[in-house]
LUMSENU-198163 format. One record per residue: residue in three letters; x, y, z of N, C-alpha, C, O in turn. Coordinates in Angstrom, 1 decimal. Each point is the difference from the previous one (the first is absolute). Example, Ala and Ser with C-alpha at 12.3 -4.5 7.8 and 13.67 -1.06 7.14 Angstrom:
+-----+--------+--------+--------+--------+--------+--------+--------+--------+--------+--------+--------+--------+
! res !   n_c1 !   n_c2 !   n_c3 !  ca_c1 !  ca_c2 !  ca_c3 !   c_c1 !   c_c2 !   c_c3 !   o_c1 !   o_c2 !   o_c3 !
+-----+--------+--------+--------+--------+--------+--------+--------+--------+--------+--------+--------+--------+
! ALA !   13.2 !   -5.7 !    7.8 !   -0.9 !    1.2 !    0.0 !    0.9 !    1.2 !    0.0 !    1.0 !    0.0 !    0.7 !
! SER !   -1.4 !    1.1 !   -1.4 !    0.9 !    1.1 !    0.0 !   -0.8 !    1.1 !    0.8 !    0.5 !    1.1 !    0.1 !
+-----+--------+--------+--------+--------+--------+--------+--------+--------+--------+--------+--------+--------+
//
This chain:
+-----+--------+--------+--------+--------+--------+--------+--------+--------+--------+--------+--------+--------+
! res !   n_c1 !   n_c2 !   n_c3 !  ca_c1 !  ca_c2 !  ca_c3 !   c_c1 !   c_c2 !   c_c3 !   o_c1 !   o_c2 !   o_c3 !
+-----+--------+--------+--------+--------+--------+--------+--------+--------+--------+--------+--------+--------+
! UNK !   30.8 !   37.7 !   61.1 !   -1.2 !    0.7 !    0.6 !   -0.4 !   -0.6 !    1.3 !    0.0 !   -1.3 !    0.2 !
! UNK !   -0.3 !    2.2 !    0.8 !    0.0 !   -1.1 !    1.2 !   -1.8 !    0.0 !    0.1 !   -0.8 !    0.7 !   -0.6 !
! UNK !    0.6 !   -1.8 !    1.4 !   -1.3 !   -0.8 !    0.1 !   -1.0 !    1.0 !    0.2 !   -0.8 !    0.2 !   -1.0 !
! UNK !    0.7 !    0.5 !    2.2 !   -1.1 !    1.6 !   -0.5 !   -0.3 !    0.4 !   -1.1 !   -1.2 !    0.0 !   -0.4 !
! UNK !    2.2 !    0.4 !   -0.3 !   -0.3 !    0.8 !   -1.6 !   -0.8 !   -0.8 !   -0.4 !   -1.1 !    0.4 !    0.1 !
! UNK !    1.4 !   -1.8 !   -0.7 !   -0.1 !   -0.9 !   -0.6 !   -1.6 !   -0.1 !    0.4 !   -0.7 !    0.1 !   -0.9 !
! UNK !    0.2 !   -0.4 !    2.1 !   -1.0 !   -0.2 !    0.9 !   -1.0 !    1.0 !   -1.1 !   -0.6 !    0.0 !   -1.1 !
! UNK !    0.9 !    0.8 !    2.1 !   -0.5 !    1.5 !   -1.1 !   -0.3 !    0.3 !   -1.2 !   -1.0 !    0.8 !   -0.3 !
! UNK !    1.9 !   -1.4 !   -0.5 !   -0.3 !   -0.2 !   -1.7 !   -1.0 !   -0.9 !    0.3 !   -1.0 !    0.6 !   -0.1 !
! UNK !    0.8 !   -2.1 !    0.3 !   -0.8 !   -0.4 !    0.1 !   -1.0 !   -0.2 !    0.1 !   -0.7 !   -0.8 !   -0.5 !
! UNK !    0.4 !    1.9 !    1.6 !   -1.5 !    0.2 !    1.0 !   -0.3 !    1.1 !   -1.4 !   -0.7 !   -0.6 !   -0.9 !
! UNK !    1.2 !    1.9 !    0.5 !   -0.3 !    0.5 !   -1.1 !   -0.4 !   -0.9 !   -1.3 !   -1.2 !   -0.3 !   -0.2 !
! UNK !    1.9 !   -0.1 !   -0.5 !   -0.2 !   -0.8 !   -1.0 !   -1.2 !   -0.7 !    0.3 !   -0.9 !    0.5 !   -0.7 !
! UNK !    0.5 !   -1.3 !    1.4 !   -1.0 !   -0.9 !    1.0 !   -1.3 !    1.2 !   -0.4 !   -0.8 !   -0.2 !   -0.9 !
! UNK !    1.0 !    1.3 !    1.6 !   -1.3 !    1.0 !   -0.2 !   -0.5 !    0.0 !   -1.3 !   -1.1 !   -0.4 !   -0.3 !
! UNK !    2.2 !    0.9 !   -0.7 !   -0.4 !    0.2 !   -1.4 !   -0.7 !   -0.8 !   -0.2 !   -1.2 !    0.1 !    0.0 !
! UNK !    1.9 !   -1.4 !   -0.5 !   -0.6 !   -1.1 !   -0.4 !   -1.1 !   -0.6 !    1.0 !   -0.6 !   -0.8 !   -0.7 !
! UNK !    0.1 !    0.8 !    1.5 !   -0.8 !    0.0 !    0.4 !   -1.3 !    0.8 !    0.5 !   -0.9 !   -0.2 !    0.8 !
! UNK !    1.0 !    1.3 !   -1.7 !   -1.0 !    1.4 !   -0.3 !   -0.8 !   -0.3 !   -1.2 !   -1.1 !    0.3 !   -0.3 !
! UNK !    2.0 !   -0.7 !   -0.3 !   -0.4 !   -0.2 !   -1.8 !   -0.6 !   -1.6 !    0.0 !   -0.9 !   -0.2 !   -0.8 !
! UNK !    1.4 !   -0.6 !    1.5 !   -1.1 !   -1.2 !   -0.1 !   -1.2 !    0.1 !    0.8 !   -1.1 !   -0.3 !   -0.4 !
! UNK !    1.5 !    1.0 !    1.7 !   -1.5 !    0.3 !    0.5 !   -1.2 !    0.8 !   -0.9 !   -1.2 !   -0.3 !    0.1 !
! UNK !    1.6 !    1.0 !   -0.7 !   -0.1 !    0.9 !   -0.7 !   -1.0 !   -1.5 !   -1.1 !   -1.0 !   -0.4 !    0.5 !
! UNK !    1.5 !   -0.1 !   -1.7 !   -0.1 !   -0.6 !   -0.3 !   -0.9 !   -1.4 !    0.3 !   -0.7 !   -0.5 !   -0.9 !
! UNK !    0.7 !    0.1 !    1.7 !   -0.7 !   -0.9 !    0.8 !   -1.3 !    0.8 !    0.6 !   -0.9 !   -0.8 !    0.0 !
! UNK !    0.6 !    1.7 !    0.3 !   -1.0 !    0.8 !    0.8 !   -0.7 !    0.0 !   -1.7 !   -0.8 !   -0.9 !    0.0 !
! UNK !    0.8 !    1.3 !   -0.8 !   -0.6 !    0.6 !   -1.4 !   -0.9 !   -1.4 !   -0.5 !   -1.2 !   -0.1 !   -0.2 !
! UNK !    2.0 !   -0.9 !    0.0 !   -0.2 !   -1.6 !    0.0 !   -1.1 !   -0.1 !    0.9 !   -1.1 !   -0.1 !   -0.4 !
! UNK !    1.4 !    0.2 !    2.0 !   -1.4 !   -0.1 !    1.0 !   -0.9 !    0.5 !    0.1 !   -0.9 !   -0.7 !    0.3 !
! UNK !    0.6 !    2.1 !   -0.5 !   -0.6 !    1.2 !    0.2 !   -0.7 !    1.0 !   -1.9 !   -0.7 !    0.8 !   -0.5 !
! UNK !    1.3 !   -1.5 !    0.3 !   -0.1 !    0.9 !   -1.6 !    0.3 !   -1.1 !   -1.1 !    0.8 !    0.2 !   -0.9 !
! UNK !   -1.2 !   -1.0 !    1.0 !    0.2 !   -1.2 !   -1.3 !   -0.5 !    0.5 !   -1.2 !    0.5 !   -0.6 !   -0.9 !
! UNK !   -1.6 !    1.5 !    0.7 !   -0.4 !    0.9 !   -1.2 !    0.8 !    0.4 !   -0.8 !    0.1 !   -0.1 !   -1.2 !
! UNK !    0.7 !    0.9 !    2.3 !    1.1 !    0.8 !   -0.6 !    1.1 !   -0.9 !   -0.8 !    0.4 !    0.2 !   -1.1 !
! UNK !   -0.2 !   -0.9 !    1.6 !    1.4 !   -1.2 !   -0.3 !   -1.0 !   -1.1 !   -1.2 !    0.5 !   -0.6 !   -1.0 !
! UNK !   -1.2 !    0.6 !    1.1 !   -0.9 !   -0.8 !   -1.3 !    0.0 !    0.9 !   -1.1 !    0.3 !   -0.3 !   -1.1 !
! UNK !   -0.7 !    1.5 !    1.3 !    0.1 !    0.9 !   -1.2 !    1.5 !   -0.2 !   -0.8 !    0.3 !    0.2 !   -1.2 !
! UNK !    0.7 !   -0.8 !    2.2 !    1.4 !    0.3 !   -0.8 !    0.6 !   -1.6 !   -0.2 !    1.1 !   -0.4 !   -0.3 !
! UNK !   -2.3 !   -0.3 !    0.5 !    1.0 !   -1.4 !   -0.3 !   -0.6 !   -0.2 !   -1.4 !    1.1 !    0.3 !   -0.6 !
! UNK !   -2.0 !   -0.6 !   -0.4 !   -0.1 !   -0.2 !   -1.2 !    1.4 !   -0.2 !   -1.0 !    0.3 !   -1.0 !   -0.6 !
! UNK !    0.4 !    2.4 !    0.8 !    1.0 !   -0.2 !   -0.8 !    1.0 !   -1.1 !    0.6 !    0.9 !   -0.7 !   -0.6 !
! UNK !   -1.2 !    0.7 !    1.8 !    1.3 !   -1.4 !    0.6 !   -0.9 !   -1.1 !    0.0 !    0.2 !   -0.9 !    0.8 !
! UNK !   -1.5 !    0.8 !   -1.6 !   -0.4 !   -1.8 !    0.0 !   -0.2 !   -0.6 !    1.5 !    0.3 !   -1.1 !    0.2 !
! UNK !   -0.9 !    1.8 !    0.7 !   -0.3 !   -0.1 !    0.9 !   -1.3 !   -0.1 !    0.5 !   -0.3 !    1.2 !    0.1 !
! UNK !   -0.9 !   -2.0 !    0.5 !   -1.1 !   -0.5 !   -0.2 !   -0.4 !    1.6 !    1.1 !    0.4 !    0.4 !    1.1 !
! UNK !   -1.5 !    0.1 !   -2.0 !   -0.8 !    0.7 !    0.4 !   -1.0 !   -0.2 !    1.4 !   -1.2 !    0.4 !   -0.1 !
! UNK !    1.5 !   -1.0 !    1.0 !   -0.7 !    0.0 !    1.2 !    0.1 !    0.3 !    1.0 !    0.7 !   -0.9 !    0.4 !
! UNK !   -0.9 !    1.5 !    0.5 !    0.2 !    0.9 !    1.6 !    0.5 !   -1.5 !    0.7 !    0.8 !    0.0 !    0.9 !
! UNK !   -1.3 !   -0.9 !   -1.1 !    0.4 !   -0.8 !    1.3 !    1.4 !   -0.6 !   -0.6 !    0.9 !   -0.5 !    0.8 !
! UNK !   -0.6 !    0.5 !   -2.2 !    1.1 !   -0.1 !   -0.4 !    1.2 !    0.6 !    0.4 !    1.1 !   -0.5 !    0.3 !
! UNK !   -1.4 !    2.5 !   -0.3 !    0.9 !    0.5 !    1.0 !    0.3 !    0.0 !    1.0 !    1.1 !    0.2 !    0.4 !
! UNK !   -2.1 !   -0.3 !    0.4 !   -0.5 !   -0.1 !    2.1 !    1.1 !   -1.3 !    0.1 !    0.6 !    0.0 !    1.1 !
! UNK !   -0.2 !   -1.0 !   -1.9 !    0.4 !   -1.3 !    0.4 !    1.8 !    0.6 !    0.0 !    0.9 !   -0.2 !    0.8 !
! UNK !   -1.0 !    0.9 !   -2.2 !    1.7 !    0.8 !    0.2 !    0.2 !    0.7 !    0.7 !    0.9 !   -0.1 !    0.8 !
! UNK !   -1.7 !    1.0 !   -0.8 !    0.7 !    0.8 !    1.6 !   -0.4 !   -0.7 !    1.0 !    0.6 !    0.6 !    1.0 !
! UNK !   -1.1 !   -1.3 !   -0.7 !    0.1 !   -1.3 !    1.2 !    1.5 !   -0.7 !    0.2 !    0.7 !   -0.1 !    1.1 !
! UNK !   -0.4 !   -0.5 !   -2.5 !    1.4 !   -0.8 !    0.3 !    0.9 !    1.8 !    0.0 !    0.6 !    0.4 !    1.0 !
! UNK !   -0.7 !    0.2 !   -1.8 !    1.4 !    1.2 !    0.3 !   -0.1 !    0.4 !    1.4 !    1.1 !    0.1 !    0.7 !
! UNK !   -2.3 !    0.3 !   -0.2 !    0.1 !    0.6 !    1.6 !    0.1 !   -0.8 !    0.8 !    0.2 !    0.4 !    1.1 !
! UNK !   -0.3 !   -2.2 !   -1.3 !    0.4 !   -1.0 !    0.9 !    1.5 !   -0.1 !   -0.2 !    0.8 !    0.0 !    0.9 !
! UNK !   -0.5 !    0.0 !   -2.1 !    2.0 !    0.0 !    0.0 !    0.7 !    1.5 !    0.4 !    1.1 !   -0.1 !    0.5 !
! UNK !   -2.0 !    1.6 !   -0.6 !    0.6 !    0.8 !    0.8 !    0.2 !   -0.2 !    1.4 !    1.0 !    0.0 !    0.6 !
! UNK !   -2.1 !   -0.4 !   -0.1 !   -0.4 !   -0.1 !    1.6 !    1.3 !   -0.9 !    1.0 !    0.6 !    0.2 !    1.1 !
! UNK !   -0.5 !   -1.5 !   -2.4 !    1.0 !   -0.8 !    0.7 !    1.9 !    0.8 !    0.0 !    1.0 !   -0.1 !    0.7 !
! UNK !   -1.2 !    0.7 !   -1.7 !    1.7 !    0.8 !   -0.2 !   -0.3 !    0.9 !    1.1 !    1.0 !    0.3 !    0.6 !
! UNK !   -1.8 !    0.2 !   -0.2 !    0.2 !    1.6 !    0.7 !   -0.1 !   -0.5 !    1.7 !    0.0 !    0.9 !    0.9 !
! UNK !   -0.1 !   -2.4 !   -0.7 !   -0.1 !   -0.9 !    1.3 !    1.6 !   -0.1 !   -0.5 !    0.3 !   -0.3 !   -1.1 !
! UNK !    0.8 !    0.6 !    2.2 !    1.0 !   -0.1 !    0.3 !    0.1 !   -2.1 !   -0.5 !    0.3 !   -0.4 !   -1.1 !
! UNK !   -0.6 !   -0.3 !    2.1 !    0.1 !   -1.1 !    0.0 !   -0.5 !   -0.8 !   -1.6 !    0.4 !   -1.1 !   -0.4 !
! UNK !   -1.1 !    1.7 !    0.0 !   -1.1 !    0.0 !   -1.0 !    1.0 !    0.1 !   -1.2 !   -0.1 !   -0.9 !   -0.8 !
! UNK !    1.3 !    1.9 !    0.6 !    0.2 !    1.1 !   -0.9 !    0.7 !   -1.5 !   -1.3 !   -0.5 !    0.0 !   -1.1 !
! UNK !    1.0 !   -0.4 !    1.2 !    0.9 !   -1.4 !   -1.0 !   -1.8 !   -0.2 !   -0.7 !   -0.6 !    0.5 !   -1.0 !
! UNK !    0.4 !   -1.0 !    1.7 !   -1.5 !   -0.8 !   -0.5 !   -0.9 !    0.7 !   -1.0 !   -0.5 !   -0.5 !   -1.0 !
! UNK !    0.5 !    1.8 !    1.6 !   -1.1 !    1.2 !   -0.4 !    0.8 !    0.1 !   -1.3 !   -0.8 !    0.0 !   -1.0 !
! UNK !    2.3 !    0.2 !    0.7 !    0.8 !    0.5 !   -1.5 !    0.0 !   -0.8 !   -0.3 !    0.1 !    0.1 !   -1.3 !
! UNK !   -0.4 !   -1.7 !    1.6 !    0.2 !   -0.6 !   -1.1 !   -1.8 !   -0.2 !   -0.4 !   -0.1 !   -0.8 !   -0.9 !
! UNK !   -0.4 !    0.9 !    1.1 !   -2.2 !    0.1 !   -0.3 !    0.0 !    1.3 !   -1.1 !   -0.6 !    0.1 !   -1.1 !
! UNK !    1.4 !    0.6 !    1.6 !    0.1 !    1.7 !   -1.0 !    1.5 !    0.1 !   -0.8 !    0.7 !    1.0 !   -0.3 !
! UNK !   -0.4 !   -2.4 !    0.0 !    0.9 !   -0.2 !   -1.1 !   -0.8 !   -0.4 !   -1.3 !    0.1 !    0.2 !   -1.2 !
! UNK !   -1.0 !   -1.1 !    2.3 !   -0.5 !   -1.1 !   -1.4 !   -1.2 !    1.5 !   -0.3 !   -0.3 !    0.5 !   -1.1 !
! UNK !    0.0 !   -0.3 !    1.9 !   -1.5 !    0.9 !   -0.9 !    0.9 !    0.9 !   -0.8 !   -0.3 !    0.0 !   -1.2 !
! UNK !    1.0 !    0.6 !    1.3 !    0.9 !    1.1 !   -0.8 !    0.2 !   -0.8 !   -1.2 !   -0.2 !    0.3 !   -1.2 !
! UNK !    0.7 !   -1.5 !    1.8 !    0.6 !   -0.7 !   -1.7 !   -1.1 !    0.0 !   -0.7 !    0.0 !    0.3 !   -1.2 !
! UNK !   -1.7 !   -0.9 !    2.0 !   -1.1 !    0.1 !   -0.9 !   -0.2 !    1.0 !   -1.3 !   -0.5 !   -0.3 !   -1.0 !
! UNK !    1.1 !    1.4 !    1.5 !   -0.3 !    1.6 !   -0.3 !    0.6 !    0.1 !   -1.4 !   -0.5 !    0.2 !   -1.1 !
! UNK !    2.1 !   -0.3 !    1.7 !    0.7 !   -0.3 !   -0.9 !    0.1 !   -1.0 !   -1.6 !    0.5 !    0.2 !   -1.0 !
! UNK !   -1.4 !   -1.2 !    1.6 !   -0.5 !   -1.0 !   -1.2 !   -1.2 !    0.5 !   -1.0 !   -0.3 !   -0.4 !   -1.1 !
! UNK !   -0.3 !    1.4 !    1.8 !   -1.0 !    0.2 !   -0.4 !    0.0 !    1.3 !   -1.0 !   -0.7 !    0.1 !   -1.0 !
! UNK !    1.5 !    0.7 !    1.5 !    0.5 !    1.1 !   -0.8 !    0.6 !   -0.6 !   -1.2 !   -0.2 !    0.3 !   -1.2 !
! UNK !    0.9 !   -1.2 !    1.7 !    1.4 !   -0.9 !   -1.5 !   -1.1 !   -0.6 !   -1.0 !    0.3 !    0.0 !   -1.2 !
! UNK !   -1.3 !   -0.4 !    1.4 !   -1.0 !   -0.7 !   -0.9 !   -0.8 !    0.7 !   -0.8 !   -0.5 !   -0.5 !   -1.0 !
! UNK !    0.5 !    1.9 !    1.6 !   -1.6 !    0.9 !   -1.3 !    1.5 !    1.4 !    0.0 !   -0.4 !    1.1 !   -0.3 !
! UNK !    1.6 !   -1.3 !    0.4 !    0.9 !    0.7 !   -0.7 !   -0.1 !    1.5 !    0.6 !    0.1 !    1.0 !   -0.7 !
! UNK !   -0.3 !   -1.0 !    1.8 !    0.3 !    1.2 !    0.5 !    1.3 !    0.9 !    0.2 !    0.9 !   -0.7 !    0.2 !
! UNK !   -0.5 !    2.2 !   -0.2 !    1.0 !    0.2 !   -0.1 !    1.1 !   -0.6 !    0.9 !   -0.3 !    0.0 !    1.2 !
! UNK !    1.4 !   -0.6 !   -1.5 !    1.0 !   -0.6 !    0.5 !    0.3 !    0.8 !    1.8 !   -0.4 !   -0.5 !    1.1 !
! UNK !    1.1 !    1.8 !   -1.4 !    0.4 !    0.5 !    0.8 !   -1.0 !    1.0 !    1.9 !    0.3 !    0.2 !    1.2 !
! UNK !   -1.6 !    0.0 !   -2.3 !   -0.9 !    0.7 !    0.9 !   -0.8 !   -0.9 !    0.8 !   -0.2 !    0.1 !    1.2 !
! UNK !   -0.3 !   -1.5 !   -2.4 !   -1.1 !   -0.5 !    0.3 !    0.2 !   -1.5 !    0.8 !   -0.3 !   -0.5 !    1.1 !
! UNK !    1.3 !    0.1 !   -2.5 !    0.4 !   -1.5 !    0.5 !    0.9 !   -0.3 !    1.2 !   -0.3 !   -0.8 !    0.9 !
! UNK !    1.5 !    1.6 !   -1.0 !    0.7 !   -0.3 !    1.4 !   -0.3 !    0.8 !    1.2 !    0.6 !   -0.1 !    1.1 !
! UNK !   -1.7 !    0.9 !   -1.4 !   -0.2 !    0.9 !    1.7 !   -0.1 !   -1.0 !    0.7 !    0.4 !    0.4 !    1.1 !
! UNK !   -0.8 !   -1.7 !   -0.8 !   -0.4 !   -1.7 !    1.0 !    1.3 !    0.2 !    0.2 !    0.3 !    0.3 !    1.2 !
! UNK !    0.6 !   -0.4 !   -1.8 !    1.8 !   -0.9 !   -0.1 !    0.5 !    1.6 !    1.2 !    0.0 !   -0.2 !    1.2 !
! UNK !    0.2 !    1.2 !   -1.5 !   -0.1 !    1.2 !    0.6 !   -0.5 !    0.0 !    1.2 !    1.0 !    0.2 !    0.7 !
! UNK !   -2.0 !   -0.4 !    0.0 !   -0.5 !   -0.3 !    1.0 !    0.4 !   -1.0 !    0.9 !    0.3 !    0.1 !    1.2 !
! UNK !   -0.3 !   -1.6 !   -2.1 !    0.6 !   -0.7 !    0.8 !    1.6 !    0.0 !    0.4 !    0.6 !   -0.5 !    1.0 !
! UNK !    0.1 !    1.3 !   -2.1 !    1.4 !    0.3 !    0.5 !    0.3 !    1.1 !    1.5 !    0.9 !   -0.1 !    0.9 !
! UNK !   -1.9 !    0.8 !   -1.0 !    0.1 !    1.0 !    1.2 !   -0.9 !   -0.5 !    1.4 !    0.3 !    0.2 !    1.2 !
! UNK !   -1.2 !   -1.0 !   -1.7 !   -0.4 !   -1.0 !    1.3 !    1.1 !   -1.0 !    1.0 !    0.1 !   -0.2 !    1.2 !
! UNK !    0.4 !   -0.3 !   -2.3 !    1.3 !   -0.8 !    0.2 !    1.2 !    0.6 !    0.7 !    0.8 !   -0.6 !    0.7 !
! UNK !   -0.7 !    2.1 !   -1.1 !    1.3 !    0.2 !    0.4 !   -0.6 !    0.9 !    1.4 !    0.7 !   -0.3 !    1.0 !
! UNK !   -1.7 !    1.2 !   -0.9 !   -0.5 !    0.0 !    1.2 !   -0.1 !   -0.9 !    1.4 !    0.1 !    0.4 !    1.1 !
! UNK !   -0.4 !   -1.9 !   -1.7 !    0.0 !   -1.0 !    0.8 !    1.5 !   -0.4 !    0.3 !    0.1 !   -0.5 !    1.1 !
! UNK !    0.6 !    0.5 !   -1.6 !    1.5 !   -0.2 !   -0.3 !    0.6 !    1.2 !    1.1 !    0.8 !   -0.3 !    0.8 !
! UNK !   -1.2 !    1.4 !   -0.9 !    0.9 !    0.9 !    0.6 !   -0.6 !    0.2 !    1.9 !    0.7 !    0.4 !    1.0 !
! UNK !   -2.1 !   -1.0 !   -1.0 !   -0.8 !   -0.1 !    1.4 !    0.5 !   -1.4 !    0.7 !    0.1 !    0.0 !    1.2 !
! UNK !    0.4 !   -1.5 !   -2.1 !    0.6 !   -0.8 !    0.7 !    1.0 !   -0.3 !   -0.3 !    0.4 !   -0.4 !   -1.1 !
! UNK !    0.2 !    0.5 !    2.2 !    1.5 !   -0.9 !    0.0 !    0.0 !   -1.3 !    0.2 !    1.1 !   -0.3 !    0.5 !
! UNK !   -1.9 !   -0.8 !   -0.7 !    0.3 !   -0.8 !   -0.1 !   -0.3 !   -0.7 !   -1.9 !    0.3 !   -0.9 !   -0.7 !
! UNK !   -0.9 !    2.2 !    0.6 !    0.0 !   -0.1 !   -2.1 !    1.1 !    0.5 !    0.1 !    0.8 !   -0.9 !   -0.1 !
! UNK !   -0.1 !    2.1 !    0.2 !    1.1 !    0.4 !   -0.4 !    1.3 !   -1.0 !    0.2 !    1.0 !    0.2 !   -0.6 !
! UNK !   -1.0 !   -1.3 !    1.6 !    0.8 !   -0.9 !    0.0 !    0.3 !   -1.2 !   -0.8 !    0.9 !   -0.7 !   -0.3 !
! UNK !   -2.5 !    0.9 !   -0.1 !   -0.1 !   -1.3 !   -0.6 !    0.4 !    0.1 !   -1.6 !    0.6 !   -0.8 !   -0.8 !
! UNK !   -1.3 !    2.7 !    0.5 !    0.3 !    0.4 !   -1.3 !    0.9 !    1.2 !   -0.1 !   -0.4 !    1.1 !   -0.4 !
! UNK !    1.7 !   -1.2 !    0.7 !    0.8 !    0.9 !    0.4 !    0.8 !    1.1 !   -1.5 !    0.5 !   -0.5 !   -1.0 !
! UNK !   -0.5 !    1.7 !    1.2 !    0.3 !    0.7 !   -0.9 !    1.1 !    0.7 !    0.2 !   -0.2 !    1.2 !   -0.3 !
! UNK !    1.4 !   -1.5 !    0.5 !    1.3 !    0.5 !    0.4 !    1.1 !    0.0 !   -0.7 !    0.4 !   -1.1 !   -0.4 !
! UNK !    0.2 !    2.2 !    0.0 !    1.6 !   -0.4 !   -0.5 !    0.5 !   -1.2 !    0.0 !   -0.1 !   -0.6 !    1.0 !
! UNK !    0.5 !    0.3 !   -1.8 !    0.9 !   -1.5 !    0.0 !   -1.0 !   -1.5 !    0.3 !    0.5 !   -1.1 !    0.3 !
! UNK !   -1.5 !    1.2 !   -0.3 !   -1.1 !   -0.7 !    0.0 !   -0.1 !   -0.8 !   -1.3 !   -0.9 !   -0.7 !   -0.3 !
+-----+--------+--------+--------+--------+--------+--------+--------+--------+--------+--------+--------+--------+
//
């Protein structure tokens, strides 16, 4: 695939995943009501300033991925919070496939987005025949 395409998938993929965390992070800042009504079942402390502080760190780890220079730093800030996600689903037994791994899901397509936007990840993490 030459470097354009590749580019391309990335800047795409990039969007997605970064629609749905903004997405996500905005709700946390702006609507903590709403996101409090749904944490009970995830054991999650009922308080607005408790959410304002998560979508603080997720829209500080988006901000840094979608900064070109930024973008290593930013996936690995929105690795660890996904994994949060992920731990947290795995603990009050949420469905495996919908609930628990949508974090692992995200961060695989953040990753491979970032992967397909630099070549100097794709060198480092190279995916080729006979590799």
């Amino acid at each position: 695939m030459s470097d354009r395409v590749l580019r391309r998938t990335g800047i795409a993929l990039t969007v997605l995943v970064a629609l749905f965390l903004a997405m996500d992070a905005g709700g946390k800042l702006f609507a903590p009501a709403l996101m409090i009504a749904n944490s009970p079942p995830l054991g999650l402390p009922g308080d607005e300033s408790f959410h304002r502080i998560l979508g603080a760190i997720l829209a500080f780890g988006l901000a840094l991925y979608l900064i070109p220079r930024t973008a290593v730093l930013g996936a690995v800030v929105l690795t660890g919070y996904l994994g949060g996600a992920v731990a947290i689903h795995t603990r009050v037994g949420s469905p495996l496939l919908s609930h628990t791994l949508f974090g692992v899901y995200l961060g695989v397509i953040l990753w491979a987005a970032l992967w397909c936007r630099l070549p100097a990840l794709r060198a480092l993490i190279p995916f080729r025949k006979g590799v």
